[in-house]
Backbone atoms as SQL, in Angstrom:
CREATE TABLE atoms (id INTEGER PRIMARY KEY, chain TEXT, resi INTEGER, resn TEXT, atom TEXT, x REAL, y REAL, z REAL);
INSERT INTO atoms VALUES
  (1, 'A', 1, 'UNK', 'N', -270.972, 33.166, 71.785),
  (2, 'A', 1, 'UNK', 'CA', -270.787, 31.807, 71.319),
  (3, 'A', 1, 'UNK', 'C', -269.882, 31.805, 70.100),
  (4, 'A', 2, 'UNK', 'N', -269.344, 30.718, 70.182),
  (5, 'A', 2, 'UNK', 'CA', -268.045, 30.082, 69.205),
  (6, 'A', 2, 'UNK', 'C', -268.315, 29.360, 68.333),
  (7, 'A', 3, 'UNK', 'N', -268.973, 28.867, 67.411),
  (8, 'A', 3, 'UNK', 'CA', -268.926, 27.699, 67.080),
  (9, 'A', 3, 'UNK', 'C', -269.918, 26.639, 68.017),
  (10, 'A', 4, 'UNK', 'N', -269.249, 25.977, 68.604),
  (11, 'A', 4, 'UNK', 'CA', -270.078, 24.890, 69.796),
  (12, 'A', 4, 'UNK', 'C', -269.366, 25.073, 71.071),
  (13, 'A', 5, 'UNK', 'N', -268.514, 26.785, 71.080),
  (14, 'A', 5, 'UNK', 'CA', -268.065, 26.728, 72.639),
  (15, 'A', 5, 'UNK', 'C', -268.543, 28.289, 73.356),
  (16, 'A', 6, 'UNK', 'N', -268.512, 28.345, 74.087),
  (17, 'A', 6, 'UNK', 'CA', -268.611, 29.777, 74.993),
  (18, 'A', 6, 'UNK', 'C', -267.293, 29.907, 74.931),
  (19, 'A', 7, 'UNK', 'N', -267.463, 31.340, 74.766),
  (20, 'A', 7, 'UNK', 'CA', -265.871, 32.052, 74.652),
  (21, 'A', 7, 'UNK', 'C', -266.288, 33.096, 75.499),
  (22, 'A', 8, 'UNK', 'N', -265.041, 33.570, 76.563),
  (23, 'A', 8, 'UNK', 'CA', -265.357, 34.921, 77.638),
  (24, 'A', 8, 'UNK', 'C', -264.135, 35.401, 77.169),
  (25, 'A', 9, 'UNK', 'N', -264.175, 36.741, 77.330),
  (26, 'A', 9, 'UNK', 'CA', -262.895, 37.236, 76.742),
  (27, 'A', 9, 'UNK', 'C', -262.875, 38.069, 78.523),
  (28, 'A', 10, 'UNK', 'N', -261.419, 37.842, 78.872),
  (29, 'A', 10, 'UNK', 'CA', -261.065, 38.272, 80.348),
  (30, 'A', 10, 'UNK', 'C', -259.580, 39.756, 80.082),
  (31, 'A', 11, 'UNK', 'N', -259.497, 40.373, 81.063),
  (32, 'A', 11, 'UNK', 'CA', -258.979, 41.312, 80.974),
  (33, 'A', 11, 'UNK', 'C', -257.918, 41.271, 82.654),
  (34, 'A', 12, 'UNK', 'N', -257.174, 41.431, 82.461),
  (35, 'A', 12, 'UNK', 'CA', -256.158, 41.277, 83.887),
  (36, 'A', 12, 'UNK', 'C', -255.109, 42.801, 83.863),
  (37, 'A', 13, 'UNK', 'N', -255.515, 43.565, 83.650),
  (38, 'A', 13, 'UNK', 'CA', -254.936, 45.083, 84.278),
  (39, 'A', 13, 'UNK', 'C', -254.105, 45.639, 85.226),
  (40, 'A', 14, 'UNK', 'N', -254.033, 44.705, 85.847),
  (41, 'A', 14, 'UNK', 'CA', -253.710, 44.298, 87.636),
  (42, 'A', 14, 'UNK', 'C', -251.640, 44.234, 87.264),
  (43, 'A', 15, 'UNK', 'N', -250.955, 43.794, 88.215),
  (44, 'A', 15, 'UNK', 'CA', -250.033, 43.706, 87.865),
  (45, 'A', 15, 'UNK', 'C', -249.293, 42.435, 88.331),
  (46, 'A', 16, 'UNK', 'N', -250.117, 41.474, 88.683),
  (47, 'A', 16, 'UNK', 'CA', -250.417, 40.106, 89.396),
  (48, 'A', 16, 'UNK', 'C', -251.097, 38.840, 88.465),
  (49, 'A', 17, 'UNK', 'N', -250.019, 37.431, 88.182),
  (50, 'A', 17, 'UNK', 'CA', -251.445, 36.907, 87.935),
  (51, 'A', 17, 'UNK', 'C', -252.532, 36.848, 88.065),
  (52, 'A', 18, 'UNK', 'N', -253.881, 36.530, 87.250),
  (53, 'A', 18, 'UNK', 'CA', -255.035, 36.158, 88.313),
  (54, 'A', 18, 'UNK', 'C', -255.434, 34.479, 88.353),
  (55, 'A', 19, 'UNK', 'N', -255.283, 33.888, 88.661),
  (56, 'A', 19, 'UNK', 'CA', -255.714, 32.272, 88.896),
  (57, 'A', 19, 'UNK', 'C', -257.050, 32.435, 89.193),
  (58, 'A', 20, 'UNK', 'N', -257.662, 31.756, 87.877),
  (59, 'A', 20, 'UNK', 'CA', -259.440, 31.688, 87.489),
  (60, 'A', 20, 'UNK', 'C', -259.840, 30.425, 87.687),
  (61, 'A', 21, 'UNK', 'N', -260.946, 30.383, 88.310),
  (62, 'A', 21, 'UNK', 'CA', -261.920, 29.007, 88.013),
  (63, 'A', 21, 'UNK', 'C', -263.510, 29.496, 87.960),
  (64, 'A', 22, 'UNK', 'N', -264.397, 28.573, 87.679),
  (65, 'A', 22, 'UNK', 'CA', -265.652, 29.175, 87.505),
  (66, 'A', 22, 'UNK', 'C', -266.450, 28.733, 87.149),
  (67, 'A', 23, 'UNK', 'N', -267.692, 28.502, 86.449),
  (68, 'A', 23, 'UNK', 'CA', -268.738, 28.341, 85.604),
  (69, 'A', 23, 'UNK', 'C', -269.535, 29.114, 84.727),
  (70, 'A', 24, 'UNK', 'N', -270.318, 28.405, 83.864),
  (71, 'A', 24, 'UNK', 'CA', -270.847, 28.940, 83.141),
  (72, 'A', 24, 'UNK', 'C', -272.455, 28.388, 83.060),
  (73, 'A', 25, 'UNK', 'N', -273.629, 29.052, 83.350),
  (74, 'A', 25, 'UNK', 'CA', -274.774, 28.527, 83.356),
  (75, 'A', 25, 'UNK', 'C', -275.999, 28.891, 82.304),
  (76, 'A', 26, 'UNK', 'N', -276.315, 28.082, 82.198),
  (77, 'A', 26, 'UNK', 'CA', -277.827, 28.548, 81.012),
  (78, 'A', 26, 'UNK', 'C', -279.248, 28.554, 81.656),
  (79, 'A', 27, 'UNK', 'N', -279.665, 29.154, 81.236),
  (80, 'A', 27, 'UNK', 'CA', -280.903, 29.322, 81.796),
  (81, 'A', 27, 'UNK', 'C', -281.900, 29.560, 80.988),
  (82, 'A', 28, 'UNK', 'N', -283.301, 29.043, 80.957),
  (83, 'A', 28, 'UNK', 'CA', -284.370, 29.167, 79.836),
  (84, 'A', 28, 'UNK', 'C', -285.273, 30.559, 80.428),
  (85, 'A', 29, 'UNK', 'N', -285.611, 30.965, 79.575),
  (86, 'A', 29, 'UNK', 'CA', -286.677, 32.268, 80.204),
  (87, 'A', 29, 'UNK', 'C', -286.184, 32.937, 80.633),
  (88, 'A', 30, 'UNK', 'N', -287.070, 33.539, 82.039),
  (89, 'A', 30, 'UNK', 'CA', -286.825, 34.409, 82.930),
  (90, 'A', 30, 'UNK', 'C', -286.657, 33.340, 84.255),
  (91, 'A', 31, 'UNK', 'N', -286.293, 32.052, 83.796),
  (92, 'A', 31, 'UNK', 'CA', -286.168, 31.057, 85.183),
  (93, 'A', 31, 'UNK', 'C', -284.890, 31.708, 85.703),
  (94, 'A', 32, 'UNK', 'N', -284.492, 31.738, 87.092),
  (95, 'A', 32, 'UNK', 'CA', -283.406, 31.825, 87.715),
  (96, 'A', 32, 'UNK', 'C', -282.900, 30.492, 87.979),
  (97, 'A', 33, 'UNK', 'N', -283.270, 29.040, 88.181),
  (98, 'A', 33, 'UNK', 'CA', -282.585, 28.073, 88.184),
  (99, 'A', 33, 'UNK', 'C', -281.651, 27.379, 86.950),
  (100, 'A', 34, 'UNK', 'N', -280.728, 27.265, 86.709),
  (101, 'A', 34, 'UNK', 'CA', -280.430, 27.102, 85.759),
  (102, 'A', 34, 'UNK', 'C', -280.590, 25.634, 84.622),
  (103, 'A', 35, 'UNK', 'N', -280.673, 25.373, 83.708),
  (104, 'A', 35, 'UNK', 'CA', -280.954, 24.119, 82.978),
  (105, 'A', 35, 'UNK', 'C', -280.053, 22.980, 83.387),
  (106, 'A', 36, 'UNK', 'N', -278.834, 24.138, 82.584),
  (107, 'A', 36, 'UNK', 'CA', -277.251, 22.999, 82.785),
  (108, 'A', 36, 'UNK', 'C', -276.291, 24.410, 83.022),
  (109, 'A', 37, 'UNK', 'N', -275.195, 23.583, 83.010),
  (110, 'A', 37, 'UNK', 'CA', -273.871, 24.219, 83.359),
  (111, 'A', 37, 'UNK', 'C', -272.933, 23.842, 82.946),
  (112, 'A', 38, 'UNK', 'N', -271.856, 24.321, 82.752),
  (113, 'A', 38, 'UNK', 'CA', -270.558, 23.679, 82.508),
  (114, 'A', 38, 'UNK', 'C', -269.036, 24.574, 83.793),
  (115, 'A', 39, 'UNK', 'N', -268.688, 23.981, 84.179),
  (116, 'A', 39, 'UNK', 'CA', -267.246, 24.479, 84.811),
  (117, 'A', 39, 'UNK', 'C', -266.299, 25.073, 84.034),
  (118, 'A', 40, 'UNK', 'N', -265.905, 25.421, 84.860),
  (119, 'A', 40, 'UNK', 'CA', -264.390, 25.957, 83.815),
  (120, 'A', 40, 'UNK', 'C', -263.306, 25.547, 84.561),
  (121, 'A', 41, 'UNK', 'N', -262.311, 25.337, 83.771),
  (122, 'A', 41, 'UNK', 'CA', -261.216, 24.753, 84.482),
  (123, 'A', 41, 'UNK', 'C', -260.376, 25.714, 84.932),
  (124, 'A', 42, 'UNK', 'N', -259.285, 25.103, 86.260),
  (125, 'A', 42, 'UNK', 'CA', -258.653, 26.149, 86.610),
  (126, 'A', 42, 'UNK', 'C', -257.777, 27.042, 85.507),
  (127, 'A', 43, 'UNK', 'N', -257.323, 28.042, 85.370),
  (128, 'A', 43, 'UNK', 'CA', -256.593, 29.171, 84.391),
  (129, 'A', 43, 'UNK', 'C', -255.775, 29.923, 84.883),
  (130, 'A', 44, 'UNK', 'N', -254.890, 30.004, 84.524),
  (131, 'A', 44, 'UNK', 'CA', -253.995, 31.482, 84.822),
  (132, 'A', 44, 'UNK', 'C', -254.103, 32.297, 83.957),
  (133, 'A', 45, 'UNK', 'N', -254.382, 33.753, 83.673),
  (134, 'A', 45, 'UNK', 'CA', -254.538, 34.961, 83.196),
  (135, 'A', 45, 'UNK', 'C', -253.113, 35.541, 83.345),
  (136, 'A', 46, 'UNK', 'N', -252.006, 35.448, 82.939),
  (137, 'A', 46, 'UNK', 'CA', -250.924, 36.854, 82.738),
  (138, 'A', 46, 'UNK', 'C', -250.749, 38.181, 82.681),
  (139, 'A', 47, 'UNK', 'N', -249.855, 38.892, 82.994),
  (140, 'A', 47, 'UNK', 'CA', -250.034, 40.416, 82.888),
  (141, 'A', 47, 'UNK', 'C', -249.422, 40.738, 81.158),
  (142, 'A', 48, 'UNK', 'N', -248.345, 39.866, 81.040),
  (143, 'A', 48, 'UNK', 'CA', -247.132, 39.826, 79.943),
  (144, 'A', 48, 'UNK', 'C', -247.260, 38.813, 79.335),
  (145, 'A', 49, 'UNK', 'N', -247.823, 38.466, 77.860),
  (146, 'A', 49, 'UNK', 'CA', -247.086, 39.314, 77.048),
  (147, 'A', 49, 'UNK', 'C', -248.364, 40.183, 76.611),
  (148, 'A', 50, 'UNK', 'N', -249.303, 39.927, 77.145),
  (149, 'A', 50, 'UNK', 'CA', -250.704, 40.574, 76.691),
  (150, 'A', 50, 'UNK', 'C', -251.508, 40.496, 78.029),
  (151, 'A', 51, 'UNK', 'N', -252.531, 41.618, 78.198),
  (152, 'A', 51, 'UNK', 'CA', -252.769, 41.372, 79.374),
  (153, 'A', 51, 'UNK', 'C', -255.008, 41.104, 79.016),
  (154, 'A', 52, 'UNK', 'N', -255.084, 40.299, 77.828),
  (155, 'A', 52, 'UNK', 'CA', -256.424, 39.854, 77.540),
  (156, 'A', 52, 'UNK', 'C', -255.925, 38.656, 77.645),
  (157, 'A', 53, 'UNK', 'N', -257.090, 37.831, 77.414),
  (158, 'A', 53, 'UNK', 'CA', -257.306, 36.431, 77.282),
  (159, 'A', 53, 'UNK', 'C', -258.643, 35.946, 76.739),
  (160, 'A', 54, 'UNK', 'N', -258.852, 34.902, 76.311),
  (161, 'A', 54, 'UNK', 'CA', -259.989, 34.084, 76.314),
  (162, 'A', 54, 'UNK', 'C', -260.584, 33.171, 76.594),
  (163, 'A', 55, 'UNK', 'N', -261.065, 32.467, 77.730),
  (164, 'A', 55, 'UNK', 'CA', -261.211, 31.198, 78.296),
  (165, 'A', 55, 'UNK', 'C', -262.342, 30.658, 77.442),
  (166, 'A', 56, 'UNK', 'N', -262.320, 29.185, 76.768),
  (167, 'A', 56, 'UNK', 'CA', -263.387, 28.733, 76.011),
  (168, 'A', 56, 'UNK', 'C', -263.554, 27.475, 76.708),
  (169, 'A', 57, 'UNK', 'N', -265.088, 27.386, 76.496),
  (170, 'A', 57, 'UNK', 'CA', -265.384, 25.719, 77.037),
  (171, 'A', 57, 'UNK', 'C', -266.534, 25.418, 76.432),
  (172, 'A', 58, 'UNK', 'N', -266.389, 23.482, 75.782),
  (173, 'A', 58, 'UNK', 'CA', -267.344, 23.414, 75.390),
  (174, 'A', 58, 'UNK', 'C', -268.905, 23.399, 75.420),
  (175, 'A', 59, 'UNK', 'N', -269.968, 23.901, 74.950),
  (176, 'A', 59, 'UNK', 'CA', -271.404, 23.378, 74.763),
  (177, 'A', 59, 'UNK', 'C', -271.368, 22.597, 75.801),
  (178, 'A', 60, 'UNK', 'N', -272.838, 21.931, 76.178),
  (179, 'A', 60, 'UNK', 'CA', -273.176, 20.869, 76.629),
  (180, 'A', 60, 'UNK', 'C', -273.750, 20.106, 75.568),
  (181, 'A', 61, 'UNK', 'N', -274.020, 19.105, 75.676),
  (182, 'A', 61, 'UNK', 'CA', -274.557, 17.885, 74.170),
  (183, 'A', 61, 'UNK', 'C', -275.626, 18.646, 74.020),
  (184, 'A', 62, 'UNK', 'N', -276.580, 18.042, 73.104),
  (185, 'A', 62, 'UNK', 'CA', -277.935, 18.583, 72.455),
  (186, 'A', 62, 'UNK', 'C', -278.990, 17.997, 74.029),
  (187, 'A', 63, 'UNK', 'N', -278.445, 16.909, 74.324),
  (188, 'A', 63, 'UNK', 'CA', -279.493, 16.559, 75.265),
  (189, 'A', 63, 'UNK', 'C', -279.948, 17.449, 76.702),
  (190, 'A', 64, 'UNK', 'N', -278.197, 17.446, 76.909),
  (191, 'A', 64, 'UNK', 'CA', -278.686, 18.534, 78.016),
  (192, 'A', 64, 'UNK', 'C', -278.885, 20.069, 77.411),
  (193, 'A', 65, 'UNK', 'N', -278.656, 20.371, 76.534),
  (194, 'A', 65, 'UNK', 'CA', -279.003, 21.966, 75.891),
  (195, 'A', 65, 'UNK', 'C', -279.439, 22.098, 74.647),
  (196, 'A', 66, 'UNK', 'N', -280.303, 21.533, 74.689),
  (197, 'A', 66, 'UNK', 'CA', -281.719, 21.706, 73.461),
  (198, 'A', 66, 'UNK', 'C', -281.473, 22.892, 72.282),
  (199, 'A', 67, 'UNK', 'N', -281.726, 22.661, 71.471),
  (200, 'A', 67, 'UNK', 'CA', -282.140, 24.243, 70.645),
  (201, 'A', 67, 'UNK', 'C', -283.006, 25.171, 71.306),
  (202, 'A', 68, 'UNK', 'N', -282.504, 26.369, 70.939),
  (203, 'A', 68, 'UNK', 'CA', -283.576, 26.622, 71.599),
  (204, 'A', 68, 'UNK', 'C', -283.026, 28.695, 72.067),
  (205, 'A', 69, 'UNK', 'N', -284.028, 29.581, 72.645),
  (206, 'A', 69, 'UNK', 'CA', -283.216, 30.673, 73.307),
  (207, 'A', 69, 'UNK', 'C', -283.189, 30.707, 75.100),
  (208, 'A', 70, 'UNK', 'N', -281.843, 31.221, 75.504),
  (209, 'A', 70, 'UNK', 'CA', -281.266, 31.123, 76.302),
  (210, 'A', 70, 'UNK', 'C', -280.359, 32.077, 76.946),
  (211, 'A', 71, 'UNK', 'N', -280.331, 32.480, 77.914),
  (212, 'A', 71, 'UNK', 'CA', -279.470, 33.369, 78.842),
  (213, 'A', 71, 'UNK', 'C', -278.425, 32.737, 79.525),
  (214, 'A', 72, 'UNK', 'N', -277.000, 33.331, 79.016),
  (215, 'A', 72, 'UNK', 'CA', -276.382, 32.320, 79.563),
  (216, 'A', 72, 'UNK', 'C', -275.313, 33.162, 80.807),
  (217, 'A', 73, 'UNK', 'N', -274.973, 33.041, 82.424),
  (218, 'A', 73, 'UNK', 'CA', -274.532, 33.526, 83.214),
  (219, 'A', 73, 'UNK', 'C', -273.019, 32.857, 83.332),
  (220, 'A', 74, 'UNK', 'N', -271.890, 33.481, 83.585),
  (221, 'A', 74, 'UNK', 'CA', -270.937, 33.114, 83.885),
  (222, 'A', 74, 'UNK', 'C', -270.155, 33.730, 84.833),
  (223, 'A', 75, 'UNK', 'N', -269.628, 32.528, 85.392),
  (224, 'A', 75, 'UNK', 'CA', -269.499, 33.603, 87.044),
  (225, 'A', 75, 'UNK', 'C', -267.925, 33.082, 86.860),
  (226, 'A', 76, 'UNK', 'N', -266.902, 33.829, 87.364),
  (227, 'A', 76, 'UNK', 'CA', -265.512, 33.641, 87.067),
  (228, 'A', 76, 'UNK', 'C', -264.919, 34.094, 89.089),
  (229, 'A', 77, 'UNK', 'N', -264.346, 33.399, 89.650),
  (230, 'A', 77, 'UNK', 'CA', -263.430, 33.321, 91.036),
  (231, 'A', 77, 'UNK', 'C', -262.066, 33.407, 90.732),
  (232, 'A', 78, 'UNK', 'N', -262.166, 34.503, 91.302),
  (233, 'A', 78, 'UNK', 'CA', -260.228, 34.612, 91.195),
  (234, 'A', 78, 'UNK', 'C', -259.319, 34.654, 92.308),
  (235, 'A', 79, 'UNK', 'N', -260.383, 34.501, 93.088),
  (236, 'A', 79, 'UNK', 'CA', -259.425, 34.917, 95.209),
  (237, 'A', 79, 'UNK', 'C', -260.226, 35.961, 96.003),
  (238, 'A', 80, 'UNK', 'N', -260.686, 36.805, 95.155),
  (239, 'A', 80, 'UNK', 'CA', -261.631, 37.826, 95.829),
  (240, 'A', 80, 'UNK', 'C', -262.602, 37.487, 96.842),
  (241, 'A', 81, 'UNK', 'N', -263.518, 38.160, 97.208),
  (242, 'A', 81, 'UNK', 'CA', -264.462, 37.899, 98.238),
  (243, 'A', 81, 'UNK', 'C', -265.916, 37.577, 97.395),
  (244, 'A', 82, 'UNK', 'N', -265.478, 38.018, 96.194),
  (245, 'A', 82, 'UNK', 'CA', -266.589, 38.058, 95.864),
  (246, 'A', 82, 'UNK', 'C', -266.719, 37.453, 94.077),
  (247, 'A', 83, 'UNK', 'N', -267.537, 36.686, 93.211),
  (248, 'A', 83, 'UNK', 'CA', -267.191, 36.655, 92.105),
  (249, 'A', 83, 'UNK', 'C', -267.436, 37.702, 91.395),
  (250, 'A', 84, 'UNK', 'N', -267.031, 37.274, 90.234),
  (251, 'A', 84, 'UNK', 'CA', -267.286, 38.906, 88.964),
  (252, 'A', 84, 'UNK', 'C', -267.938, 37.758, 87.760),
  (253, 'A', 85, 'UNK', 'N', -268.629, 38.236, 87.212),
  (254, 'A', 85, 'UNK', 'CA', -269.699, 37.765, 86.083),
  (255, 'A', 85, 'UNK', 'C', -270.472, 38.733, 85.139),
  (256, 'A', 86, 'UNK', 'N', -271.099, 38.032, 84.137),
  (257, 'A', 86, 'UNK', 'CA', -271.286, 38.664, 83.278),
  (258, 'A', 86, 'UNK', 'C', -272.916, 37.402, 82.592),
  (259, 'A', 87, 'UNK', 'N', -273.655, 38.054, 81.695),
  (260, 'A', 87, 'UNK', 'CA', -274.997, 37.442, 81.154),
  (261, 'A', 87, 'UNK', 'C', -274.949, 38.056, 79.550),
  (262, 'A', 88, 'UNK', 'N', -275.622, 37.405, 79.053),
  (263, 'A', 88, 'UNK', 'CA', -276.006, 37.736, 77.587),
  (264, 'A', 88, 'UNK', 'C', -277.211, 36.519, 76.767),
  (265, 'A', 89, 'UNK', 'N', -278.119, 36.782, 75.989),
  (266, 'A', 89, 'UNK', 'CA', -279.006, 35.757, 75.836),
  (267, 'A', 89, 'UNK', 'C', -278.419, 35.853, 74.345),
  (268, 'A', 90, 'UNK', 'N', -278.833, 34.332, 74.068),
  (269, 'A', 90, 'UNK', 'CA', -278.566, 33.966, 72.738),
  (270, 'A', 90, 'UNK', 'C', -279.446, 33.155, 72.321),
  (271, 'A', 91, 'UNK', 'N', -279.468, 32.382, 70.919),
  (272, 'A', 91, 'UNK', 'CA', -280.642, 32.129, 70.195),
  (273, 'A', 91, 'UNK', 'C', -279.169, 30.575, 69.702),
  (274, 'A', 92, 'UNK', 'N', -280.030, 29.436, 70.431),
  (275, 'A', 92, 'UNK', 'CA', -278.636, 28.091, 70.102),
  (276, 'A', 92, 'UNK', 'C', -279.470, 27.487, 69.091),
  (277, 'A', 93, 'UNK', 'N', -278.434, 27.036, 67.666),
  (278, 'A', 93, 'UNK', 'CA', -279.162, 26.527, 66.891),
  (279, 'A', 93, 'UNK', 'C', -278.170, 25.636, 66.459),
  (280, 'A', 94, 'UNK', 'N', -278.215, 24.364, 66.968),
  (281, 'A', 94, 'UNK', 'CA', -276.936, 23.475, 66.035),
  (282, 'A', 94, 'UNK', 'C', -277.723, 22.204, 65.383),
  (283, 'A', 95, 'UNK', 'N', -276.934, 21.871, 64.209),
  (284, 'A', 95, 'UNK', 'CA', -277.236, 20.279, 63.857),
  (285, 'A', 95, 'UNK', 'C', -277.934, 18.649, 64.844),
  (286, 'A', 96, 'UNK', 'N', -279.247, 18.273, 64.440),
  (287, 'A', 96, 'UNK', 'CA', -279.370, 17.283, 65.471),
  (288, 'A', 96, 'UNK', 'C', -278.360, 15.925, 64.565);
């Protein structure tokens, strides 16, 4: 977390754009359904002039994402068969 955004830091090694879309989900506990979500918008990833990136997107309001701790899943589509993702839990504490 950013501030009030999810930040993924992406890596493209490849020697091909990669054209990303995706989501990002929260989840309370050990629930597997998730609370909320947010999308990500479509992206292009470059090889040149750097071949990292960072896709950020904002929070959801306080209403739909409470204070509170949380696991948050993000699943990233690039053309493959399959997505690639990543999890990490965090502890959200912002201003009501």
């Amino acid at each position: 977390l950013e501030k009030d955004q999810v930040a993924v830091q992406i890596k493209n090694d490849g020697n091909a754009p990669l054209f990303l879309t995706g989501r990002v989900e929260f989840f309370a506990g050990t629930s597997e359904t998730p609370v909320t979500a947010v999308e990500i918008p479509n992206r292009t990833l470059l090889t040149e002039p750097r071949m990292q990136g960072t896709i950020r997107v904002a929070l959801p309001p306080l209403d739909r994402l409470p204070n509170g701790r949380y696991r948050t899943r993000v699943l990233l589509d690039y053309g493959a068969d399959h997505y690639v993702g990543a999890e990490q839990d965090f502890e959200l504490s912002r201003p009501h």
